[in-house]
MARLUM-28493 format. One record per residue: x, y, z of N, C-alpha, C, O, CB in turn. Coordinates in steps of 0.001 Angstrom, whole numbers, plus 500000, padded with zeros to 6 digits. Atoms other than C-alpha are relative to their C-alpha. Glycine has a CB too. Example, Ala and Ser with C-alpha at 12.3 -4.5 7.8 and 13.67 -1.06 7.14 Angstrom:
500890498810500000512300495500507800500900501200500000501936501181500665499008500027501246499180498810499940513670498940507140499230501090500730499739502198500899500414500462498585
end
This chain:
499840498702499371876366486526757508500119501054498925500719500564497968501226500024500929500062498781500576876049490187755621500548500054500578500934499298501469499241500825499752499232498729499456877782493163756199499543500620501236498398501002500991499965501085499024500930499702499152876655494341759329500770501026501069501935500652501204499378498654500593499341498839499499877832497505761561500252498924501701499702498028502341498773501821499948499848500499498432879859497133764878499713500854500814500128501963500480501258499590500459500471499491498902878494498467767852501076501261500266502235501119500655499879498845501144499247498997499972879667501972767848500593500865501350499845501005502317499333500684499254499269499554498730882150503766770485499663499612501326499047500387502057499965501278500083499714500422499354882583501389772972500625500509501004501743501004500864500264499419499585499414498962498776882942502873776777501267499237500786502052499700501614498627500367501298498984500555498993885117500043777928500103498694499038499156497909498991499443499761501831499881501065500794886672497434775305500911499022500681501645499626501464500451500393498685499826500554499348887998494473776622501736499541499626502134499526498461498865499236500059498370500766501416892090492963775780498973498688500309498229498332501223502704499721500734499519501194500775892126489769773476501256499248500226502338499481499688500090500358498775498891500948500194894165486951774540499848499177499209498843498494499408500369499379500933500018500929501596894538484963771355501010498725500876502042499046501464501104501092498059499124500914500101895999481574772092499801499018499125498862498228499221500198499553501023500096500928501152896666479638769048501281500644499027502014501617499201498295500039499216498531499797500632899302479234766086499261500775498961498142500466498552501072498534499452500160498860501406899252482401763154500994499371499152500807499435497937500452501882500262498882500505501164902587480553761668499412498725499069498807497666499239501543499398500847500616501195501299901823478692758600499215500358498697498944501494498307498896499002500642500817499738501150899868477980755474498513499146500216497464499177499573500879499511498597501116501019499558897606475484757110498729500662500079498818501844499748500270499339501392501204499203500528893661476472757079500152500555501422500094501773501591498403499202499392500147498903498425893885477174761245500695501005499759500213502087500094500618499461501556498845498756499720897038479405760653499604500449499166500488501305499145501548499966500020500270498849500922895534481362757734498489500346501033498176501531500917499785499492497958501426499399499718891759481606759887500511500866501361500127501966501760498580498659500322499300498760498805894058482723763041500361501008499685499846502059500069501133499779500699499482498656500476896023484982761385499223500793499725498905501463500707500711500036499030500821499184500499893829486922759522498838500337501199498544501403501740499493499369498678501144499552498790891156486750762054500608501013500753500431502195500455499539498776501116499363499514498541893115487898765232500599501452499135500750502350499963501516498662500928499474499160500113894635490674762755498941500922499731499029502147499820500943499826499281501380499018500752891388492048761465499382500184501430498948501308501682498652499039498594500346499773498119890372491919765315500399501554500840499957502531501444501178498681500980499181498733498685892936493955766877499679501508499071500002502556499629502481499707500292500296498601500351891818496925764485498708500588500307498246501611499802500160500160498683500919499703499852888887496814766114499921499983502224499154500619502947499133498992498858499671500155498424890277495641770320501121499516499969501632498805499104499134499139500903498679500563499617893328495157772092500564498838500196500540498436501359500251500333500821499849501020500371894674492138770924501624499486500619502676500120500526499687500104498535497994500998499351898153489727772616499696498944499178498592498476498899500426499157502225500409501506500524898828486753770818500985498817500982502215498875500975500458499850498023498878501163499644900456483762772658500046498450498635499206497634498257499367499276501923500296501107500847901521481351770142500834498723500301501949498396500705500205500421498598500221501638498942900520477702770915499356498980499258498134498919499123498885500114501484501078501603500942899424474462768860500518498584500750501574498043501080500586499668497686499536501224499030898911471580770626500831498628499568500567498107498485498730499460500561499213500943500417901571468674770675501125500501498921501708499737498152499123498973499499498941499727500304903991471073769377501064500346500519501180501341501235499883500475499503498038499588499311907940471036770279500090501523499724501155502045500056501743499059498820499506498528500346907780474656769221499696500734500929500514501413501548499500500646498830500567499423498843904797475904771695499660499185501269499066498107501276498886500579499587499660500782499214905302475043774915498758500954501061498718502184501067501784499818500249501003499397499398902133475709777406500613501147501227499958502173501412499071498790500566499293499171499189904285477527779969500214501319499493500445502110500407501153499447500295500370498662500675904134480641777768498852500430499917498675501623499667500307500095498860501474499693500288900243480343777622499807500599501523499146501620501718498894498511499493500742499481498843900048480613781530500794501243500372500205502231500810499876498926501235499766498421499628902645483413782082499494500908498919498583501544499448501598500367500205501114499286500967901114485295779184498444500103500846497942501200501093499799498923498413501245499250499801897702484936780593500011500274501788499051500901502235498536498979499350499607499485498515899107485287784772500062501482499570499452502454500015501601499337500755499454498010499975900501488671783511499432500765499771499622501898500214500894500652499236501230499370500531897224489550781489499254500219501157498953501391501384499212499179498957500752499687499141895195488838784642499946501147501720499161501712502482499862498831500050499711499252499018897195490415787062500002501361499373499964502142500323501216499583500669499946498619500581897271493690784973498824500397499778498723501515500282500710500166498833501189499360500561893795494367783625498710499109500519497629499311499965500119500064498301500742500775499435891884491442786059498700499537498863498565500188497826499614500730501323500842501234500358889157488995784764499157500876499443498854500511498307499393498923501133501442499597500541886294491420784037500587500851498638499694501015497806498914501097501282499605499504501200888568493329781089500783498982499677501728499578499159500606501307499953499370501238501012890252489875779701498970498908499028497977498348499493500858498922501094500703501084500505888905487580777081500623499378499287501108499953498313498998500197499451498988500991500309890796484433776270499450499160499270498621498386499749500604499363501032500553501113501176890111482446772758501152499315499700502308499722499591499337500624498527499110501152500366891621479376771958499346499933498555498128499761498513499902498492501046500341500507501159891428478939768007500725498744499650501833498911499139500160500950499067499301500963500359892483475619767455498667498436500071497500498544500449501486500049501143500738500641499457891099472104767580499071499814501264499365500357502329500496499486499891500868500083498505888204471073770197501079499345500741501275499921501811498389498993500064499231500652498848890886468673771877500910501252500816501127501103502019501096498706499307498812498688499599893295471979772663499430500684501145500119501366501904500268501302498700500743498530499242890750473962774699500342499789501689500272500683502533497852500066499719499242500302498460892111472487778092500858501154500385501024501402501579501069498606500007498766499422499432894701474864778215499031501672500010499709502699499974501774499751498788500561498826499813891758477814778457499278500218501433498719501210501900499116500160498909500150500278498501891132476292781979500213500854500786501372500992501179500673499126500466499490498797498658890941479105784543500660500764499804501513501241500553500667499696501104499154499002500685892010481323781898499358501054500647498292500976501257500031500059498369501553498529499470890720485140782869499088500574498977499147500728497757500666501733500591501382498978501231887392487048781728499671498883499274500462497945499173500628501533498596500769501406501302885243484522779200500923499405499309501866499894498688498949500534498612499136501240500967886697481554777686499149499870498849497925499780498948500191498306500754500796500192501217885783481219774034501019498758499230502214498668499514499791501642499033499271501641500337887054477692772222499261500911498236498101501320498214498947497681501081500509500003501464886524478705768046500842498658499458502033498418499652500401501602499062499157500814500626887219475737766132498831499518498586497809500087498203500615498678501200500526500378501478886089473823762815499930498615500222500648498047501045500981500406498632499647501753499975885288469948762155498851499801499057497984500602498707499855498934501739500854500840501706883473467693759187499567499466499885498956499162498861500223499437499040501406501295500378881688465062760377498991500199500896499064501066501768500379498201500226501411500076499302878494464585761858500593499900501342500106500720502121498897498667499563499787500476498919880496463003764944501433500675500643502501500706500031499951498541499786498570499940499493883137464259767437500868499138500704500513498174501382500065500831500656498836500513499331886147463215768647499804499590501434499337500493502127501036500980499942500103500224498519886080461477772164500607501060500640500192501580501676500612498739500479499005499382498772889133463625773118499315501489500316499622502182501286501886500218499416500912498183500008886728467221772598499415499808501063499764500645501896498673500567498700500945499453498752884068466477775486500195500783501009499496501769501242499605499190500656499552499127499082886171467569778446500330501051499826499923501825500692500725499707500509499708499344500584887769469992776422498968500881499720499302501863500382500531499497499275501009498942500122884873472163775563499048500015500686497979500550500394499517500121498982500938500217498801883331471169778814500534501478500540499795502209501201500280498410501129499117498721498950886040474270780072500230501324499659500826502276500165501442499694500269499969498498500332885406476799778007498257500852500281497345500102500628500549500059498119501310499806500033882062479266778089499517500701498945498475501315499179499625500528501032500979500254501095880978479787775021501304498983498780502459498607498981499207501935499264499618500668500714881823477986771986499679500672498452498514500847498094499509498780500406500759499244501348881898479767768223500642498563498887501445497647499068500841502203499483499779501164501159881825477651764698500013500353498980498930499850498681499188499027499840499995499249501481882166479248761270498395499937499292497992500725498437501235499072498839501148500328500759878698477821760339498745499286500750498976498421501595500486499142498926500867500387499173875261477091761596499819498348500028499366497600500895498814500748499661500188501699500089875451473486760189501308499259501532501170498340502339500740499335497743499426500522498547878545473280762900499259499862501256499486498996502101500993500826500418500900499599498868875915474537765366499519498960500469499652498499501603498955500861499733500764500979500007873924472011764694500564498427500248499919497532500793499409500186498839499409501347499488876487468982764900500606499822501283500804498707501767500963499592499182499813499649498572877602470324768220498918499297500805499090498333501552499940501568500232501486500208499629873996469983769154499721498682500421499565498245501561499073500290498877500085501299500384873584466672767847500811499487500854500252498707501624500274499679498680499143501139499349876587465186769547499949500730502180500711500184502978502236500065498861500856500042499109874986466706772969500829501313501102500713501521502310499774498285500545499684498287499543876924470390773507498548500615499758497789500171498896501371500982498828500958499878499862874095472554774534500385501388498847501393502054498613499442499931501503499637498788500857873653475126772089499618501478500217499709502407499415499521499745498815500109498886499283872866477719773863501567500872499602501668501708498705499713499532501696498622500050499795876771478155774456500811500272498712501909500829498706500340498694500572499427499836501378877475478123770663499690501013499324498479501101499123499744499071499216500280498951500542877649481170768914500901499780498256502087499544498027500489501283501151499252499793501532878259481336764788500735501350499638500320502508499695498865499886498825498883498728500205881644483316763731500637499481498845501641498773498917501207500327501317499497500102500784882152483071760568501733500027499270502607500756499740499292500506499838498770499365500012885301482990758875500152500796498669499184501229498044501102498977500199500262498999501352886720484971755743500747499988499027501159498872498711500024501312500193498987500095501379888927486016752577500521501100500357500068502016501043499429499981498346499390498823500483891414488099751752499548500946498946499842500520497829501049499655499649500359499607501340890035490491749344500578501191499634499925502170499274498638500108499819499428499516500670892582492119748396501090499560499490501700500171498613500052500769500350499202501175500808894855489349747590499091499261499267499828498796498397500790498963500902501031500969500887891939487273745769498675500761500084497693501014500781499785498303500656501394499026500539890154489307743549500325499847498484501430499688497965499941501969500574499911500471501876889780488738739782500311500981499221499877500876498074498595499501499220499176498891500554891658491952738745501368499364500688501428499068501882499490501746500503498865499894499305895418491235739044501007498695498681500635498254497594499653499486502034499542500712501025898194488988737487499850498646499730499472498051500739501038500167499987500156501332500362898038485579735884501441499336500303502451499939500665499507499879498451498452500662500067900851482559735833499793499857498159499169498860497797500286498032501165500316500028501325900674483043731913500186498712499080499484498491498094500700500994499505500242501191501060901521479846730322499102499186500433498984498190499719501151499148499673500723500678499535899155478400732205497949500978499791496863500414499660500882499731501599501176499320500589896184481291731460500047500218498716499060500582498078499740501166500529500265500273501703897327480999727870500002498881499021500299498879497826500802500605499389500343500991500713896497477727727143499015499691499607498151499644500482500238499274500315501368500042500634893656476985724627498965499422500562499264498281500914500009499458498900501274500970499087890448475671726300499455500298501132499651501397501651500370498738500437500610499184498226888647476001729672500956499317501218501421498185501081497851499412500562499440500531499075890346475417732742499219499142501134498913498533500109500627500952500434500029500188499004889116473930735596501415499717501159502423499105500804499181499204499778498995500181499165891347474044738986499402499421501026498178499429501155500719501102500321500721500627498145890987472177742848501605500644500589502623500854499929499635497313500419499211499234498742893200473731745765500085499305501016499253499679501843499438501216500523500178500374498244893688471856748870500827498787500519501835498697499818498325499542500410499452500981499700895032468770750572499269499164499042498370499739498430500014499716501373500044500961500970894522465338748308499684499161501029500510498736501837501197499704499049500592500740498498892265463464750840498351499362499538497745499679498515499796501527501593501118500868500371889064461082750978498636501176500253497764501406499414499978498412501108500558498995499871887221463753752417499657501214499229498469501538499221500412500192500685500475499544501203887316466198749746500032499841498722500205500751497911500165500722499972500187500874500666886943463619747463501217500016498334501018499353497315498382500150499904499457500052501219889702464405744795500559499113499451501185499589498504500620500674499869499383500465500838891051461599743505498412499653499349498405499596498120501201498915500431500924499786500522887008461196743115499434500867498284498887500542497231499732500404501027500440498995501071886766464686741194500843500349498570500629501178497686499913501275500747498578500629500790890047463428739153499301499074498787499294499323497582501167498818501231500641501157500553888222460392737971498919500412499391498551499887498340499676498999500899501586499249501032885057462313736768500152500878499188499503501146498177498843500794500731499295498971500997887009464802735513500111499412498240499488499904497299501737500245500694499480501249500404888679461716733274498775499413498931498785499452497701500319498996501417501296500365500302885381460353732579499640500714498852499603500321497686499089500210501065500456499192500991884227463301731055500501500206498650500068500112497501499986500997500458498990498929501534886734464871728710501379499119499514502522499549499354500917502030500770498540500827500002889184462122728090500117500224498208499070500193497561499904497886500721499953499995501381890348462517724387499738501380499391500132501546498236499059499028499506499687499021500447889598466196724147501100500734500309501705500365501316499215500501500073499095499324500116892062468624723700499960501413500235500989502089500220500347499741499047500379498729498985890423471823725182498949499908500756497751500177500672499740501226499370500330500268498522889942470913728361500843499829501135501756499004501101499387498995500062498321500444499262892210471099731378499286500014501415498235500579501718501713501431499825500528499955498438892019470203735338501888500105500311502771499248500299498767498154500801498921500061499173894988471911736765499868500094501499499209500934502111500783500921499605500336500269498108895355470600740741501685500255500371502839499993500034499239497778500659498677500091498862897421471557743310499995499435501463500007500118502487500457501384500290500301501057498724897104469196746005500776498881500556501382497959500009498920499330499749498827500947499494898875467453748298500119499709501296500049500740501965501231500469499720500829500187498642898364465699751805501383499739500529502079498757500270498632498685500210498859500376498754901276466370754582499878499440501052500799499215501837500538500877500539500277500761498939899555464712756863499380498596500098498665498135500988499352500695500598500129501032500015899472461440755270501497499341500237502408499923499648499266499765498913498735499897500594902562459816755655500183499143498925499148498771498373500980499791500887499714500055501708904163458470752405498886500277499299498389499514498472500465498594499398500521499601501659902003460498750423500430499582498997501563500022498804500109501173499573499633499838501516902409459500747030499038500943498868497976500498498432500003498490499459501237499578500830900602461847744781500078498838498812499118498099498596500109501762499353499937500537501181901907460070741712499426498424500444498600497838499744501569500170499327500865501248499822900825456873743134498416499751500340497923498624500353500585499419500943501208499196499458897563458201744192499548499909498540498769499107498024500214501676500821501357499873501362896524459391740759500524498334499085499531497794498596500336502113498442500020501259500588898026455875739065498780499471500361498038499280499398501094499149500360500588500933500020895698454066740666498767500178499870497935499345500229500260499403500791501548499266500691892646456060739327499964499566498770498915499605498128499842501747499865500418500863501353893461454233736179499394500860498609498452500470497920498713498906500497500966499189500501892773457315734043500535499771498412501466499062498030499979501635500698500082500877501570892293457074730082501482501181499298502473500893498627497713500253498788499137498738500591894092460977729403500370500120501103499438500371501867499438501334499280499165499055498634896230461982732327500708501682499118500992502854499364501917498635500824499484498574500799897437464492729994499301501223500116499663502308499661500005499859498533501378498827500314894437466665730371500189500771501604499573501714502101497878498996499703499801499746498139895634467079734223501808500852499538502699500659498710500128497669501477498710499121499775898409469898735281500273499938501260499723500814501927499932501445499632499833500033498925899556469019738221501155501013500672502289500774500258500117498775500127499343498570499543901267472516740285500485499269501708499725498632502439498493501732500020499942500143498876903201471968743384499723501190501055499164502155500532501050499492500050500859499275499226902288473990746330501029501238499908502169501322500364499553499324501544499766498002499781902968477945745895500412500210501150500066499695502213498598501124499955499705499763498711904825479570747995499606501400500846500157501836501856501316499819499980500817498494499104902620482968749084498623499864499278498376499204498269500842501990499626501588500579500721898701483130748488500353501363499138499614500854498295498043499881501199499833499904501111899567485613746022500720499877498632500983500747497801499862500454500162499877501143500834900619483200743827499171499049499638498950498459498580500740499435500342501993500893500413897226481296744504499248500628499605498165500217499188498918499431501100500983498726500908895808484214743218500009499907499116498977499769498459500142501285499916499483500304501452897565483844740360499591498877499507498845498989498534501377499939499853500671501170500303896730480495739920498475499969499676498072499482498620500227499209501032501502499698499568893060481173740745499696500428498336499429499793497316499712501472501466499656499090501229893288483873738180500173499469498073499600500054497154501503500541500542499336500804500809894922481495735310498602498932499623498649498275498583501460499316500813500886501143500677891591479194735052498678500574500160498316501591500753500093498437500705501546499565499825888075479324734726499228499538500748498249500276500640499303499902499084500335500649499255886654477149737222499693499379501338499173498299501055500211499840499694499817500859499318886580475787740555499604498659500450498656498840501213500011500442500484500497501175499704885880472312741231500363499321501299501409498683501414500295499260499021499956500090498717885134471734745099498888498890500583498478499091501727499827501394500500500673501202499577882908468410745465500455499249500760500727498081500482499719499313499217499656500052499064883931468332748652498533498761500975497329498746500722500342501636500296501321500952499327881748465460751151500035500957501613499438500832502683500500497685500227500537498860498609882025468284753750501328500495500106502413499959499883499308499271501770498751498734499899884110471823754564499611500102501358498402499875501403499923501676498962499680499347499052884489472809757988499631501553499589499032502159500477501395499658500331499939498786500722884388476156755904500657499957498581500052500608497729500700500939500824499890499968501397885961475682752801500704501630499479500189502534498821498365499675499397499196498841500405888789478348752473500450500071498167500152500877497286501434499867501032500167500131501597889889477060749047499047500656499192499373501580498447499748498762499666500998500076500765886556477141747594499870501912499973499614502604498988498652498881500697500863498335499855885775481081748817501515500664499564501333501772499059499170500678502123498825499217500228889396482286748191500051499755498046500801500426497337501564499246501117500083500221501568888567480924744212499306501013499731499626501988499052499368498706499393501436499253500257884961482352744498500370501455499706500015502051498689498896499939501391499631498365500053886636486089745384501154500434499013501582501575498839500512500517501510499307499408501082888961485734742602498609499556498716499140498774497928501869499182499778501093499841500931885984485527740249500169498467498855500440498408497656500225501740499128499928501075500477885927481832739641498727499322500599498582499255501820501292499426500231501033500376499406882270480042739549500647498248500518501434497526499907498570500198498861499926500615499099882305477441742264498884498521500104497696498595500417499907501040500920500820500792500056881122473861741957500119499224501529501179498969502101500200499243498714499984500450498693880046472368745231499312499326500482498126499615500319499993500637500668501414500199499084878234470335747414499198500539500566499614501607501014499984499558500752500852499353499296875363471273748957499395499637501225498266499362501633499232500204499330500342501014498215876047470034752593500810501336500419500936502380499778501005497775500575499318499211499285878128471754755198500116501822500084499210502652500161501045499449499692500121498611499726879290475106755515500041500722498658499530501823498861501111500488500965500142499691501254879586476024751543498468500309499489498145501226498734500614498932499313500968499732500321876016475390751438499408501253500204498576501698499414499503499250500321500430498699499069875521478806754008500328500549498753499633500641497741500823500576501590499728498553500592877818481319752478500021499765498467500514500692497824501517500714500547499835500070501718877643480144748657498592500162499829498280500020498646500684498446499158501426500678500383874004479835748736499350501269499064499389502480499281498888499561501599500553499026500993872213481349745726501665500339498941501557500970497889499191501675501062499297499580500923875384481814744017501252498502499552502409498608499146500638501538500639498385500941500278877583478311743519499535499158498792498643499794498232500642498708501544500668501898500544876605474804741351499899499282500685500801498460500846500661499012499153500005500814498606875455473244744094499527498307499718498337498034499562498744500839501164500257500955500141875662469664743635498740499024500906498585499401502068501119499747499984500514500381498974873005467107745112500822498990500415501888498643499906498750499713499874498372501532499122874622463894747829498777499405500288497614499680499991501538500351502000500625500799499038873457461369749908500937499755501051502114499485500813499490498770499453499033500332498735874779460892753634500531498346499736499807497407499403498990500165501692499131501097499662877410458113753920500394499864500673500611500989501123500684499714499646499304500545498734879088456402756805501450500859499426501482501266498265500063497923500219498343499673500299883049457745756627500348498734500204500070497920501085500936501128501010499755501490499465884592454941755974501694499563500433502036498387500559499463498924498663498687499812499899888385455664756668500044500600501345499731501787501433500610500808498876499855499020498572889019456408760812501148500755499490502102500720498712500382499150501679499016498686500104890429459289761203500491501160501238501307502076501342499275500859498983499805499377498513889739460193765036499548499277500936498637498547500546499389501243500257500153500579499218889493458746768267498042499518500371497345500437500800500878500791500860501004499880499495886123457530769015499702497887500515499748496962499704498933500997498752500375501081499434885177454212771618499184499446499145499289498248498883499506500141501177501099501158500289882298453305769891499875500190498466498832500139497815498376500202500871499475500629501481883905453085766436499308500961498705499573500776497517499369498130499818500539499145500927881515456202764860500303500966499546499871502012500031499235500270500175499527499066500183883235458115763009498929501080499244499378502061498651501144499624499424501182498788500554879727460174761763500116499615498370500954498888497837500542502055500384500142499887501352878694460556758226500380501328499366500711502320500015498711499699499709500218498431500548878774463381755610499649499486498416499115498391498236501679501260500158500913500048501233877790463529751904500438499669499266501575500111499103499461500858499509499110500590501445878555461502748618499171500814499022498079500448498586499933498021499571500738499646501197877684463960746097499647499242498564500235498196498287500597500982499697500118500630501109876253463128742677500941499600499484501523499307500529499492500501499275498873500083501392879017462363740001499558500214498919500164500701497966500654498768499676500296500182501781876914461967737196499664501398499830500040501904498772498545498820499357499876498806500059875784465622738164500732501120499784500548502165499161499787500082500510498424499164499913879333466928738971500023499961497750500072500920496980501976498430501314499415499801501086879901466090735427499199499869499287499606499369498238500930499433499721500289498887500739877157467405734009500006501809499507499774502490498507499373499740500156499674498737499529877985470684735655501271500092499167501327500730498116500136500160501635498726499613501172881314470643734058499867500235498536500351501255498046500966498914499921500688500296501024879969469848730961498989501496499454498984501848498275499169498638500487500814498967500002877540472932731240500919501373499927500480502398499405499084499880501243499635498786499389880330475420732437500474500302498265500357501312497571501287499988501556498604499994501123882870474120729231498862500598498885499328501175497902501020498027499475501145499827501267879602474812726930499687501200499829499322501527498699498651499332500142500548498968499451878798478187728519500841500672500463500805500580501690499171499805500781498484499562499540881738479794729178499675501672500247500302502421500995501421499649498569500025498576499531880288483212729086498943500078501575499112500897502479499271501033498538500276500117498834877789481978731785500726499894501308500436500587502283499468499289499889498536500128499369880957480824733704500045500982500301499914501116501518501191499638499355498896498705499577882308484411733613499086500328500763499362500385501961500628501274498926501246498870499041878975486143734956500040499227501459500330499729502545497878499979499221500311500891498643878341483162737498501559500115500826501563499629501958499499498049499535498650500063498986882213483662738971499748501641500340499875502098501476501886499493499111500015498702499388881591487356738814498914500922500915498920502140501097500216500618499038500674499684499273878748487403741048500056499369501147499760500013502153499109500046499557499329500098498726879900485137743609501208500618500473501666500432501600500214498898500156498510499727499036883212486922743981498969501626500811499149502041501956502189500559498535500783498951499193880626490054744804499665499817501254499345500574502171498884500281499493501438500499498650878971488321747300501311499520501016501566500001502120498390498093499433498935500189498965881794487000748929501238501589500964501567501994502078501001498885498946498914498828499660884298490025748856498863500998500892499119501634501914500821500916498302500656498702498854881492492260750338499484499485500970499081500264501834498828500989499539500743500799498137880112489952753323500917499050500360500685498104501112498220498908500025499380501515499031882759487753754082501656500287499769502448499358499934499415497966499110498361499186499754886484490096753736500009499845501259499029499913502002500306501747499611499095500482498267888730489199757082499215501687500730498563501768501770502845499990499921500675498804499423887542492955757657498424499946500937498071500233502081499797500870498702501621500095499587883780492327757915499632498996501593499057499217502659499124499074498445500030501060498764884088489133760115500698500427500801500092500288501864500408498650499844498918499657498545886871490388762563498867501186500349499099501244501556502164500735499663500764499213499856883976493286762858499192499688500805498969500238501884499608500325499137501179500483499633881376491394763481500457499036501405499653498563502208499272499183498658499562500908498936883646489387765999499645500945500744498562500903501328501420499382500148499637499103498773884560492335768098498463500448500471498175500669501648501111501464499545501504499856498816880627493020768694499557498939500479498580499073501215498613500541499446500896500988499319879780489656769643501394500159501177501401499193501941499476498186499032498937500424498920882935490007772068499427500877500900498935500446501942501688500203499724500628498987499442881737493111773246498529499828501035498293500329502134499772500770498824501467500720499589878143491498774014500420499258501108500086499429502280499227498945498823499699500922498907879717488894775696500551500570501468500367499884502473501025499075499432499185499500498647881795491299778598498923500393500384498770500473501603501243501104500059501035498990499378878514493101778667499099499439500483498247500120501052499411500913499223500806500755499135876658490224779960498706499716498958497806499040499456499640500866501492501060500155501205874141490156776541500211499109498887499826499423497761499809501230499349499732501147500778875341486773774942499670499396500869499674498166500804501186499661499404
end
């Protein structure tokens, strides 16, 4: 998606019932938040907040919230989005005015528990056309699916601003990774190649901050043991920050990102590096491939089975997604540490490209005219 104008002075804008959770650091609660806030500066926005199978939100707030919406401003001025998983969208059932389900997912295959679930909403949005397309595939009509990108902060992650200094004044190139510590975006993988590469030098660094709450007994430290690596020393391991500007800072502090990811949903990490002016190594599957394209290190893969369940499915398929190169990944590294002024240019033209087509501004923009479309009967 570009920059693209919203449909100017609107004779009759519709309210936004938002149901989904904004609390958190998680990738939904940073794409809610920001979304739904960059929204309402554009339509009248309520939020009910609701994540499913939580003791906190309890659905009985979703229906008087949207009873009180419908009885006040009736069905033809309401429009009710559920941002959350496909299993959640049940509770948009005989919501008022258009039901919209936005959500994210990584493999080729969905979840059994989604069918009914996005059987009940009427349209369906996805951050990326490759979502479009696995929708498709698993036998949602795509008609129904509309692409809604998601976005960055760009004015918290931008490559003007402060560093964590002992960590941007250490001799050598940096590379950093951002995210949960999972099979899926392959890091104890990009750990091990890392390892591979640069074991025994002394300017070279992979500082990670990663860490999976939704394994239980995580061990990181047991995790990277059993990668068997030659230098662990060459690794900085950061526990998780506590405001994203502090990941800024971090961001900020290295030269690098390293995101050889086997598939993003969207890939917040990766674009929140990119807009602090850090070039971006990546696969070249999923949704990274869209909005990075022409500006990342786009690694090549090959599709693989997943071989770790991870969601409900009868007939045992949990879908594929992509085993990038390695021997590539770490020639790419290899290229950046060599080229370091290439590095700077190549981070400072994806953070362009990002910060001007893909700020929470632009996309919450571009939402409110496809919302607009939709009351008006032209979606």
């Amino acid at each position: 998606m570009e920059a693209r104008e919203v449909m100017a002075n609107p004779t009759s804008d519709p309210v936004v019932h938002a149901v989904t959770s904004t609390q958190g650091y998680l990738g939904y609660c940073v794409h809610a938040r920001e979304f739904f806030c960059g929204l309402s500066r554009h339509l009248p926005v309520t939020c009910t907040q609701w994540q499913q199978n939580s003791p906190l939100h309890d659905d009985k707030d979703v229906f008087r919230d949207r009873e009180m919406l419908g009885e006040r401003f009736g069905d033809d001025q309401v429009v009710s989005i559920g941002l959350s998983l496909g299993s959640a969208f049940y509770i948009l059932k005989d919501a008022p005015g258009p039901r919209i389900g936005y959500t994210v997912w990584d493999t080729t295959r969905l979840p059994d528990t989604w069918t009914k679930p996005l059987d009940m909403v009427d349209r369906i949005w996805v951050p990326s056309r490759w979502a479009r397309g696995v929708l498709g595939d698993n036998g949602v009509d795509t008609a129904r699916v509309d692409v809604m990108p998601e976005g960055v902060d760009a004015v918290v992650f931008r490559p003007d601003g402060p560093k964590i200094e002992n960590i941007a004044n250490l001799p050598g190139f940096k590379f950093i990774n951002v995210g949960k510590f999972e099979e899926r975006k392959a890091t104890g993988e990009m750990i091990k190649a890392f390892d591979d590469e640069f074991a025994g030098r002394q300017d070279v660094w992979f500082v990670v901050s990663c860490y999976n709450p939704f394994e239980k007994g995580f061990d990181l430290r047991a995790a990277v043991r059993a990668l068997n690596l030659r230098d662990p020393g060459r690794l900085l391991f950061i526990p998780p920050v506590p405001t994203h500007e502090d990941v800024a800072k971090l961001y900020r502090s290295c030269d690098a990102f390293l995101g050889a990811s086997r598939a993003e949903g969207w890939g917040l990490c990766h674009m929140e590096a990119a807009a602090c002016g850090l070039p971006l190594v990546t696969t070249s599957y999923s949704a990274p491939a869209e909005w990075a394209a022409g500006h990342a290190y786009f690694l090549d893969y090959e599709m693989t089975d997943v071989k770790t369940p991870f969601f409900i499915r009868r007939d045992g398929d949990q879908g594929q997604w992509a085993e990038p190169d390695w021997g590539q990944f770490r020639r790419t590294m290899r290229h950046l540490v060599d080229n370091p002024d290439e590095a700077w240019r190549r981070g400072a033209e994806i953070s362009d490209h990002v910060r001007a087509n893909y700020a929470w501004p632009v996309t919450a923009a571009y939402g409110a005219d496809v919302i607009r479309q939709i009351t008006a009967g032209k979606a």
